[in-house]
MIROSE-880365 format. One record per residue: residue in three letters; x, y, z of N, C-alpha, C, O in turn. Coordinates in steps of 0.2 Angstrom, whole numbers, padded with zeros to 4 digits, always signed. Example, Ala and Ser with C-alpha at 12.3 -4.5 7.8 and 13.67 -1.06 7.14 Angstrom:
<sites>
ALA+0066-0028+0039+0062-0022+0039+0066-0016+0039+0071-0017+0042/SER+0064-0011+0035+0068-0005+0036+0064+0000+0039+0067+0006+0040/
</sites>
This chain:
<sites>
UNK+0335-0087+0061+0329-0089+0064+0324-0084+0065+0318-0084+0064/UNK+0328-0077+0069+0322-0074+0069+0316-0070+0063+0310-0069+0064/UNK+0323-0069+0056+0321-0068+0050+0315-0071+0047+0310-0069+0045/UNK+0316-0079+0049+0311-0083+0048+0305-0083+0049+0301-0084+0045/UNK+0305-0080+0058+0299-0081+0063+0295-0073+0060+0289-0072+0061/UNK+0297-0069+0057+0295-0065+0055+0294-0062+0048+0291-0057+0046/UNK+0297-0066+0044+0292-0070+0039+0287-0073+0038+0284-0073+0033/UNK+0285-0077+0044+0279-0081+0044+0276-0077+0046+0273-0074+0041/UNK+0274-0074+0051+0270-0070+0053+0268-0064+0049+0263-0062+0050/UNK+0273-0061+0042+0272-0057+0038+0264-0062+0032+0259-0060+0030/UNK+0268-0068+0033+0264-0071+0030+0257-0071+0031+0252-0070+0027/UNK+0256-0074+0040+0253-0078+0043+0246-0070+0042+0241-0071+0039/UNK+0248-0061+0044+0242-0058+0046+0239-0056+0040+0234-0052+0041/UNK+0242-0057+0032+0236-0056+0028+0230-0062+0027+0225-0061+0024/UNK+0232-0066+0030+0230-0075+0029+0223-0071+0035+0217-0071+0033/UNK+0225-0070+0039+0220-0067+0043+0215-0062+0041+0209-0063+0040/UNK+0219-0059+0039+0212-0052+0035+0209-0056+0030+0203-0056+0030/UNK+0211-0058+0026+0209-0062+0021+0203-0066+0024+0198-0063+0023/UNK+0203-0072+0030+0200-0075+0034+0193-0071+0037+0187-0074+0037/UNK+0194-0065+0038+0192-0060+0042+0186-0059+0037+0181-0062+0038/UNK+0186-0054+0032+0184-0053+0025+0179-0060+0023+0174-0061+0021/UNK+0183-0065+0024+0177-0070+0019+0173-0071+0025+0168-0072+0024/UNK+0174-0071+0031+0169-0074+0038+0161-0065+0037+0154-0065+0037/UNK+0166-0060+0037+0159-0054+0034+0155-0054+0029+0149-0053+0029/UNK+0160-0056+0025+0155-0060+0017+0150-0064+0019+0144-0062+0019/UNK+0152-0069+0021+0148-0075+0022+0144-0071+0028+0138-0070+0026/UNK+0144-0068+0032+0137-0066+0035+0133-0061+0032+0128-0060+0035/UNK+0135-0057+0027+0132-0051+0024+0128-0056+0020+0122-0055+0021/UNK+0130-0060+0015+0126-0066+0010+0121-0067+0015+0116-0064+0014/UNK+0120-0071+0021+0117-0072+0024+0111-0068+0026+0106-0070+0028/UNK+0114-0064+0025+0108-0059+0032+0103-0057+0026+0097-0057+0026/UNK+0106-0054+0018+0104-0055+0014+0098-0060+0011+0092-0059+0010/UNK+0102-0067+0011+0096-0071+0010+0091-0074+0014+0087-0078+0012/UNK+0093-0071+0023+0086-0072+0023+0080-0066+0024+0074-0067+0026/UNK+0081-0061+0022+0078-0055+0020+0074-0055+0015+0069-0051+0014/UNK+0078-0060+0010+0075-0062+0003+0069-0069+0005+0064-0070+0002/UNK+0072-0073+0010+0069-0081+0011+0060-0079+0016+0054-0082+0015/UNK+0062-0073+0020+0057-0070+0023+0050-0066+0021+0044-0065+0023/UNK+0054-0064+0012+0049-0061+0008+0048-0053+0012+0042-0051+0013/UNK+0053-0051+0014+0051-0045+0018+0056-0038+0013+0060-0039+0009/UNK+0053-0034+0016+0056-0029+0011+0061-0022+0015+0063-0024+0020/UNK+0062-0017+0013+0064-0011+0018+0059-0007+0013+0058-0007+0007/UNK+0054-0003+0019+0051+0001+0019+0050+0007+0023+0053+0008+0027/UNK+0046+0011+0022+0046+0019+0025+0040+0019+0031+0034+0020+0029/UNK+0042+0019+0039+0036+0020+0042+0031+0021+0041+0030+0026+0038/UNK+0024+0017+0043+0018+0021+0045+0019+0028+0048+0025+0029+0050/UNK+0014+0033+0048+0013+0035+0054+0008+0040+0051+0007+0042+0045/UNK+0003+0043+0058-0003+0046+0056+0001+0054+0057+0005+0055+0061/UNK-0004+0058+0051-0002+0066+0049-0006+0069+0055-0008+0065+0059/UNK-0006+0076+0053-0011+0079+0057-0018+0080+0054-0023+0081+0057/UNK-0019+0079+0048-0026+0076+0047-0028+0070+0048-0034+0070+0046/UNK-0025+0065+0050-0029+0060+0055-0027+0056+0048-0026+0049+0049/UNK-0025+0058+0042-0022+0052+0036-0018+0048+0038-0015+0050+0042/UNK-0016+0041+0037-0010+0037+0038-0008+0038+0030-0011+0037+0025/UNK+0000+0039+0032+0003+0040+0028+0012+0037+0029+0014+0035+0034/UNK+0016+0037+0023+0022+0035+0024+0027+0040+0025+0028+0045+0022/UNK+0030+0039+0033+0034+0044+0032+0044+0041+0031+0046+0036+0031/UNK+0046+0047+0030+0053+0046+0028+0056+0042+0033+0056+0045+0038/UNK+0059+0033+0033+0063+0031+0037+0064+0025+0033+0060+0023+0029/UNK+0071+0021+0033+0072+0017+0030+0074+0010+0035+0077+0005+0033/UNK+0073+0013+0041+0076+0008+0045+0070+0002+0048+0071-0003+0052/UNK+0064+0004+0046+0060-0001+0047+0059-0008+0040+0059-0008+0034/UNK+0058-0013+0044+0056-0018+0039+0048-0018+0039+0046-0018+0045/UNK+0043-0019+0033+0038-0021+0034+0036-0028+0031+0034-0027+0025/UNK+0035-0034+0034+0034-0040+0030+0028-0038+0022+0024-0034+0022/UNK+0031-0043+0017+0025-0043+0012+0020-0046+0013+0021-0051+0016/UNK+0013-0045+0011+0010-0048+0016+0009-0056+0010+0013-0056+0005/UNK+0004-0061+0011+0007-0068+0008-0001-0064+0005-0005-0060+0006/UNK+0001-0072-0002-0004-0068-0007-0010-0072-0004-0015-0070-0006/UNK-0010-0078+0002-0014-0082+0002-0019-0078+0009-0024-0081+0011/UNK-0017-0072+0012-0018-0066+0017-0025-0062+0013-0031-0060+0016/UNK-0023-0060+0005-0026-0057+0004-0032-0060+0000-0037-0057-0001/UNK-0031-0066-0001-0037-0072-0002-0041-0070+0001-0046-0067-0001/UNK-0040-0074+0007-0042-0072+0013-0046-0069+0015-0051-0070+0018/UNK-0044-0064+0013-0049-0055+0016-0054-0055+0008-0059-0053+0008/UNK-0051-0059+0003-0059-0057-0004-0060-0064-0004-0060-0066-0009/UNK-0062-0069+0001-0063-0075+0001-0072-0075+0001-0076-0079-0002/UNK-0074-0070+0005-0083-0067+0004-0084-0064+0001-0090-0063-0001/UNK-0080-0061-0002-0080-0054-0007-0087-0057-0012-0086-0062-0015/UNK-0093-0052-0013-0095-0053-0019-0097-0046-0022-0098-0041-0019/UNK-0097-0045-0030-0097-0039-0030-0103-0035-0029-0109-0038-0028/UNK-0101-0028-0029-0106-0023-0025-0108-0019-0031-0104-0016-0035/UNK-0115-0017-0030-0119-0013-0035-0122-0006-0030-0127-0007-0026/UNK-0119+0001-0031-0120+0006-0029-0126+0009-0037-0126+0009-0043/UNK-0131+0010-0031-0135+0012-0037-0138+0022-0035-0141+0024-0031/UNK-0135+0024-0041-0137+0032-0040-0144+0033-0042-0147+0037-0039/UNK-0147+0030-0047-0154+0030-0050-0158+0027-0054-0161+0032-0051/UNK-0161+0025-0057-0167+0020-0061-0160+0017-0064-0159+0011-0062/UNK-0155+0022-0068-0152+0020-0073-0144+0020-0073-0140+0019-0078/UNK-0144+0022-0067-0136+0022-0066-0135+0019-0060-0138+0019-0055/UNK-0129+0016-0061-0127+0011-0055-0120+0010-0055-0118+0009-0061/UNK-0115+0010-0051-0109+0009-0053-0107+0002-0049-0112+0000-0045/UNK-0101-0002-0049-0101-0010-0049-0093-0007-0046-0090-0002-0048/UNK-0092-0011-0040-0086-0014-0036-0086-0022-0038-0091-0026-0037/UNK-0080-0023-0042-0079-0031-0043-0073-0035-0038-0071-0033-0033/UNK-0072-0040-0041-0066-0041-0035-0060-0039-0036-0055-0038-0032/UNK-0060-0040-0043-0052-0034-0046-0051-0028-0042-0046-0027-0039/UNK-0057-0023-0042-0056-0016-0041-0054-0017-0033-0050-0013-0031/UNK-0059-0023-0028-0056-0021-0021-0049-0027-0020-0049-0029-0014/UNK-0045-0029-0025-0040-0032-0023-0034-0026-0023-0030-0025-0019/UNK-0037-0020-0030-0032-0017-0029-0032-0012-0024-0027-0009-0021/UNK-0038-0010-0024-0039-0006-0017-0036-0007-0011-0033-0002-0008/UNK-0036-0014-0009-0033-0018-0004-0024-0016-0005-0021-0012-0001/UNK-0022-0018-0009-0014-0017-0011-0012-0014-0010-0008-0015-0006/UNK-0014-0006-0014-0013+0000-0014-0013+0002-0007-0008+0000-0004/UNK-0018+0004-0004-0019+0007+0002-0021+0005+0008-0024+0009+0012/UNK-0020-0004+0009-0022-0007+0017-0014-0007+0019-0010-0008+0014/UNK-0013-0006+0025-0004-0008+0028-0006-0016+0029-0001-0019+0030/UNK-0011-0021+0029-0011-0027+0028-0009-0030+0023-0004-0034+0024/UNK-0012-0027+0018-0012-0031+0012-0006-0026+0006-0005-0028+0000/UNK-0004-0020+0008+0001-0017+0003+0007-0020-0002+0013-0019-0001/UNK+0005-0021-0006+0011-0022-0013+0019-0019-0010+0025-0022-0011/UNK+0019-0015-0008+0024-0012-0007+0025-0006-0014+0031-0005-0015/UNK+0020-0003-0018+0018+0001-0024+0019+0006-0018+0019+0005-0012/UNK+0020+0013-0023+0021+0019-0021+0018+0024-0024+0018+0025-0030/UNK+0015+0027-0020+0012+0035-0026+0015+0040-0024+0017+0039-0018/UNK+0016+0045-0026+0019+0051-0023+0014+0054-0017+0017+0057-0013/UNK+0011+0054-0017+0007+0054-0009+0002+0049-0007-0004+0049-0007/UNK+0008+0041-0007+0005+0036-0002+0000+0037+0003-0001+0043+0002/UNK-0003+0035+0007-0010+0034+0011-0012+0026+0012-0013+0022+0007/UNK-0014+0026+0018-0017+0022+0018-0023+0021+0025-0024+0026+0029/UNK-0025+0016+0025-0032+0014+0029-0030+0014+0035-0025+0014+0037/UNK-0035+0014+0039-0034+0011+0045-0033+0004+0045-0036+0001+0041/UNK-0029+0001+0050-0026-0006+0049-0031-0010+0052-0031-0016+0052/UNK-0037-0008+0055-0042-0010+0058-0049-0013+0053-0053-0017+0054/UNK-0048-0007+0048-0053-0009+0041-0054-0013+0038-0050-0013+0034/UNK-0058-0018+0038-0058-0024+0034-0063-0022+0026-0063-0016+0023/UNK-0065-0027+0023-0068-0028+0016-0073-0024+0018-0073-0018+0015/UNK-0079-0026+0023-0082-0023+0024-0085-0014+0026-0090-0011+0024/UNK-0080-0014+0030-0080-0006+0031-0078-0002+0026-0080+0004+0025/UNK-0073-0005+0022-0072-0001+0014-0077+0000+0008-0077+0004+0003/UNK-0082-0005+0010-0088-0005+0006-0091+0000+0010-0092+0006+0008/UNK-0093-0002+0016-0098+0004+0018-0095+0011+0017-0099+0016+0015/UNK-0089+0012+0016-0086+0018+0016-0089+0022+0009-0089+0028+0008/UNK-0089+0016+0003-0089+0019-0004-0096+0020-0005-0099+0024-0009/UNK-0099+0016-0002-0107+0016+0000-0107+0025+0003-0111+0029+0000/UNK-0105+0026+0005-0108+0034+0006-0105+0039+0004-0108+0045+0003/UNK-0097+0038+0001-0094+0044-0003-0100+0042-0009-0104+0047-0009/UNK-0102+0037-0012-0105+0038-0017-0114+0040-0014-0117+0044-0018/UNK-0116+0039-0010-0123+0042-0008-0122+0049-0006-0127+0053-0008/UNK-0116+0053-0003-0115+0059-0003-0116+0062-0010-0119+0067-0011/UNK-0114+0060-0015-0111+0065-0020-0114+0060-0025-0111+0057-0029/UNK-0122+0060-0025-0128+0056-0030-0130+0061-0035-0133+0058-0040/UNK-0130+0067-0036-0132+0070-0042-0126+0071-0046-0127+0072-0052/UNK-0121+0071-0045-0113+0070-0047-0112+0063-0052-0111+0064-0058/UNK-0113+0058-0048-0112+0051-0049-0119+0051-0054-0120+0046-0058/UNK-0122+0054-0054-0130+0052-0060-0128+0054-0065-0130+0052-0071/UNK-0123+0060-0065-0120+0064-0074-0118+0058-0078-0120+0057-0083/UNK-0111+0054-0073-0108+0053-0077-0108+0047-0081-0107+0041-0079/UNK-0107+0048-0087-0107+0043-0092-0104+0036-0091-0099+0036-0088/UNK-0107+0030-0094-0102+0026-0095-0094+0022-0097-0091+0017-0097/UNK-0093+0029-0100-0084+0027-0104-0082+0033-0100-0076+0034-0100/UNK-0086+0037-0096-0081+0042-0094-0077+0039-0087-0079+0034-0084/UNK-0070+0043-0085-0068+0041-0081-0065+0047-0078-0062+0051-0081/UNK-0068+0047-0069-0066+0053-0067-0065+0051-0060-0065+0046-0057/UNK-0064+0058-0057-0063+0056-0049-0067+0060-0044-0071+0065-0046/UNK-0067+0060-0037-0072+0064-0033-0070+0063-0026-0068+0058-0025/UNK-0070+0066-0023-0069+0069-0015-0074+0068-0012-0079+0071-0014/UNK-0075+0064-0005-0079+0062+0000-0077+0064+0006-0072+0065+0008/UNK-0082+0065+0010-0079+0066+0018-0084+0063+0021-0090+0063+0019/UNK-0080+0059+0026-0083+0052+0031-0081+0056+0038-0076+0060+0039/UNK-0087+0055+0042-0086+0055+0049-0088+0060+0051-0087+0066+0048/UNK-0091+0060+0058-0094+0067+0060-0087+0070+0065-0084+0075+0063/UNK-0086+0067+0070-0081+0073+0072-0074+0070+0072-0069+0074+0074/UNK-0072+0065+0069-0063+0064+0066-0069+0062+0058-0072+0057+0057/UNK-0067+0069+0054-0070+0072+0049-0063+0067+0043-0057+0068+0046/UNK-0062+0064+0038-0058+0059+0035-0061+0060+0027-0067+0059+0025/UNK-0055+0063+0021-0057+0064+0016-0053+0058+0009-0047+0057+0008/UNK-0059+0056+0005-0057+0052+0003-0057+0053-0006-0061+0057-0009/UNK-0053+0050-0009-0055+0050-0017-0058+0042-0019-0058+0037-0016/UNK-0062+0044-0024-0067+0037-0025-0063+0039-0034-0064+0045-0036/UNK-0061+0036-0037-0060+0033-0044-0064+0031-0047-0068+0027-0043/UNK-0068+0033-0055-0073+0028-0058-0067+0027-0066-0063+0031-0068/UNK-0069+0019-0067-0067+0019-0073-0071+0016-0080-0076+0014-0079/UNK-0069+0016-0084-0075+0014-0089-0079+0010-0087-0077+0005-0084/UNK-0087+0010-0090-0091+0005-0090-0093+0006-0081-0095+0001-0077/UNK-0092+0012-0080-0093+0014-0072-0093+0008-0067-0096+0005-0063/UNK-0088+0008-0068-0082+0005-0061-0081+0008-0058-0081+0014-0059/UNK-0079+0005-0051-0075+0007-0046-0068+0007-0048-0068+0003-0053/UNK-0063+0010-0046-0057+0005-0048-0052+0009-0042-0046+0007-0041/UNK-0054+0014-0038-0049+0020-0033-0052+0021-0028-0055+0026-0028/UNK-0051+0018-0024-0054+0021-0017-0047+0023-0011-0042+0019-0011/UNK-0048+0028-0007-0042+0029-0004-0041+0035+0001-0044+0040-0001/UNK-0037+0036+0008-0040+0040+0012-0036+0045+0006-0031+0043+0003/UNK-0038+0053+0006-0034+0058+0001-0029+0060+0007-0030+0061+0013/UNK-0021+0062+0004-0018+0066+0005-0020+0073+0007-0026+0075+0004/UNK-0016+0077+0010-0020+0085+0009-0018+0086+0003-0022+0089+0000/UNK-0012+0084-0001-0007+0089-0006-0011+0084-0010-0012+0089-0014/UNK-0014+0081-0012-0016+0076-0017-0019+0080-0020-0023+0083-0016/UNK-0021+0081-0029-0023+0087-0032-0029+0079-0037-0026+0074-0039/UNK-0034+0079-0037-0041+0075-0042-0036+0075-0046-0032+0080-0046/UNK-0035+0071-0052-0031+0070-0060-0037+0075-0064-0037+0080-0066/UNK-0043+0070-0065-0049+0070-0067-0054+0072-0062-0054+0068-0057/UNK-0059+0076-0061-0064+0077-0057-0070+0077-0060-0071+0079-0065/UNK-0074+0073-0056-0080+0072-0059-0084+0078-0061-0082+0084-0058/UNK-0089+0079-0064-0093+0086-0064-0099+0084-0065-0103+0089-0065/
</sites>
């Protein structure tokens, strides 16, 4: 008998782990798919540098919701394009392609979850608005620059906003003088292309 009773029990404690195992599966699946149902992602902290940049820092323990694509409607739902004009004959164009991507890239609102090797992004207070005023004076600062350049050419330029929290930005032009890059600059971030 007692052979018996200890038999079962040989039996009975892998029956447990077994039990045990599929009860953690089934909540690992879970917690999984609502991670996936939430549309949310794991990503790397905000947090502001010592130049006043927001930027990504190393951490993987935060989640940042995706934002919904109907959020980013939303914010270009007034959107009309914008005509920066340098002089009689030059003028450069913000469409609403150029600031949906601007938006993606570099609002913690509206972020894709896209990467560059030195991420950046906006103040989360910034709207449509203040991004336009903002490129409105990178390009009124830097007008005898922005008058060289040709229409197929594509390059890029450094701006600095603000009187005493001083904030340095790259402005993108792409063919057919577009906008197409707007964005607070990293320190380490090197121009690809610079305007001349």
């Amino acid at each position: 008998m007692k052979s018996n009773f200890r038999n079962f029990l040989a039996m009975r404690t892998p029956l447990k782990l077994t039990a045990s195992l599929l009860i953690l599966l089934g909540l690992s699946f879970q917690a999984e798919a609502k991670i996936l149902y939430t549309h949310q992602e794991s990503a790397s902290k905000l947090g502001i540098s010592a130049d006043g940049v927001n930027e990504i820092l190393v951490s993987r323990e935060t989640i940042i919701p995706r934002p919904r694509r109907s959020d980013l409607n939303d914010a270009l739902r007034g959107f009309r394009t914008q005509t920066f004009r340098v002089s009689r004959s030059v003028d450069f164009t913000l469409n609403r392609d150029g600031m949906r991507h601007i938006l993606q890239s570099h609002h913690p609102n509206y972020w894709d979850g896209s990467r560059e090797q030195y991420q950046t992004f906006f103040d989360e207070d910034m709207d449509v608005r203040d991004i336009v005023g903002a490129i409105r004076k990178v390009v009124n600062e830097n007008r005898e620059i922005f008058n060289g350049v040709t229409a197929n050419r594509q390059c890029q330029i450094t701006g600095t906003l603000g009187i005493l929290n001083r904030k340095n930005y790259v402005l993108g032009i792409k063919s057919g003088r577009l906008i197409g890059q707007f964005f607070p600059k990293h320190r380490n971030y090197r121009l690809t292309n610079p305007c001349r």
